[in-house]
N, C-alpha and C positions, 0 to 999 in steps of 0.2 A: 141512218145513212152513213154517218164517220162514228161509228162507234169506239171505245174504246176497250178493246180485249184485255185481258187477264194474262199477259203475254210478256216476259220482260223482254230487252233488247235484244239481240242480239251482236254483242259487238265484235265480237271475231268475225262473223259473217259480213260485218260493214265492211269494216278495215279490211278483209282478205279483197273483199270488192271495191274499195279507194287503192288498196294497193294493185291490183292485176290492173286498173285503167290506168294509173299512172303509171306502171311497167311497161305497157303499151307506147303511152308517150314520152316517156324516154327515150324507148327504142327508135321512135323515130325521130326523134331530139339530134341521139347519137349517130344516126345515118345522116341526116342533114348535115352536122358540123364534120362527120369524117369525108362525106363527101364532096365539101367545098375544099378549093384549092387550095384558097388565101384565108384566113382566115383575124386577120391583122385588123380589117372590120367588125369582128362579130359583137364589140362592144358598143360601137357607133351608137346614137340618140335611138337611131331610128328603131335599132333592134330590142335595145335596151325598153321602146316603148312597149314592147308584145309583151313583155312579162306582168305588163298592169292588166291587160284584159285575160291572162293565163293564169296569175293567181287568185284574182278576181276568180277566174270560172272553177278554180281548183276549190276554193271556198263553199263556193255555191254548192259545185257539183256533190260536193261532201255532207251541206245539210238538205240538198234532195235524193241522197241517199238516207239518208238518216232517215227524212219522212218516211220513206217507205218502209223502212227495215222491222216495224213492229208487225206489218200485213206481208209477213213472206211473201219478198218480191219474189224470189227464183219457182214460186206453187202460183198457180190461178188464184188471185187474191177472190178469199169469200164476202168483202168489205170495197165498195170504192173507199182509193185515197183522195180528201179533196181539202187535207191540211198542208202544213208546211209548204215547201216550193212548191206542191200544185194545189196551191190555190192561188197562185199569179199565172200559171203555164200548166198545159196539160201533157207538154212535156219535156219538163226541166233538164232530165239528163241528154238525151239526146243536142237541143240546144247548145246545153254547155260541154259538150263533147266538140260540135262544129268551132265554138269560138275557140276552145283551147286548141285542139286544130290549128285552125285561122294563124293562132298567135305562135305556134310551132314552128309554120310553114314562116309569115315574118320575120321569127327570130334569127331561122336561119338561112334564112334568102331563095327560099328553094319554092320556086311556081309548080313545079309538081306539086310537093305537098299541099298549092294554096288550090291547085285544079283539083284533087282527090279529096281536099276538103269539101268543096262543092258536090264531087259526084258523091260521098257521104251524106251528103245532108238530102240529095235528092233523092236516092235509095232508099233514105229514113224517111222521108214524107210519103212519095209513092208506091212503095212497099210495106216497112213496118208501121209505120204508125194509120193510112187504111186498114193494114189487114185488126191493127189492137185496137182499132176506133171500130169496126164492126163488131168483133167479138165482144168488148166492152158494152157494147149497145143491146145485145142477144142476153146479154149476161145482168146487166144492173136495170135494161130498161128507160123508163120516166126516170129515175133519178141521176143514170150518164146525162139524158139530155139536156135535164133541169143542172147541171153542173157542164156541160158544152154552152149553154146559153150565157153562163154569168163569168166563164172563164177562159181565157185568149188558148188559142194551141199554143203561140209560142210566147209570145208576150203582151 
């Protein structure tokens, strides 16, 4: 089932993929803070709180990329992954996409970003992750299920 291939990492492929998501959120990092008026708050407790569940998710999201990166995530993996981060979640990056999100929209006080976080994560439930939970299921069978059984979707 989680075999181990003959495959070394690939770590240009990680890091190009840790850097285009975080490019992403920067960009809207820097829209939030150019967009606010005042910006004489942005250090406040409260804001300063978002960067603990932001680096937190930046941490994470970096070694559930990593699990993947030996089963070419970007080709139809020929292997379920059901090591490293998924095998608490079955699906880690998504997850930690919303909380860094989450912690975005906080930092820089902006309810848009915290309402487009939300329509993000529902889009990812009722969209992608139905359509890659069926194909997954066509694809690996009894052992997707016997690993849907012993491991949360999100946590």
């Amino acid at each position: 089932m989680n075999k181990i291939r003959q495959k070394p990492y690939h770590l240009d492929s990680f890091i190009k993929h840790l850097f285009f998501s975080q490019l992403i959120m920067a960009g809207i990092l820097a829209a939030g803070i150019l967009g606010r008026r005042y910006l004489s708050n942005f250090w406040s407790p409260f804001n300063l709180f978002a960067v603990i569940p932001y680096t937190a998710g930046l941490a994470l999201f970096a070694w559930a990329s990593w699990s993947i990166e030996p089963y070419d995530r970007f080709y139809p993996s020929r292997e379920l992954v059901t090591a490293g981060a998924y095998q608490y979640s079955r699906n880690p990056l998504i997850l930690l996409t919303f909380v860094m999100l989450v912690s975005v929209g906080l930092l820089v006080g902006s309810y848009i970003i915290l309402a487009l976080s939300f329509v993000f994560l529902v889009y990812a439930f009722f969209v992608k992750v139905y359509r890659e939970e069926k194909k997954l299921k066509e694809r690996f069978g009894e052992d997707y299920e016997k690993y849907c059984a012993k491991t949360r979707r999100w946590l």
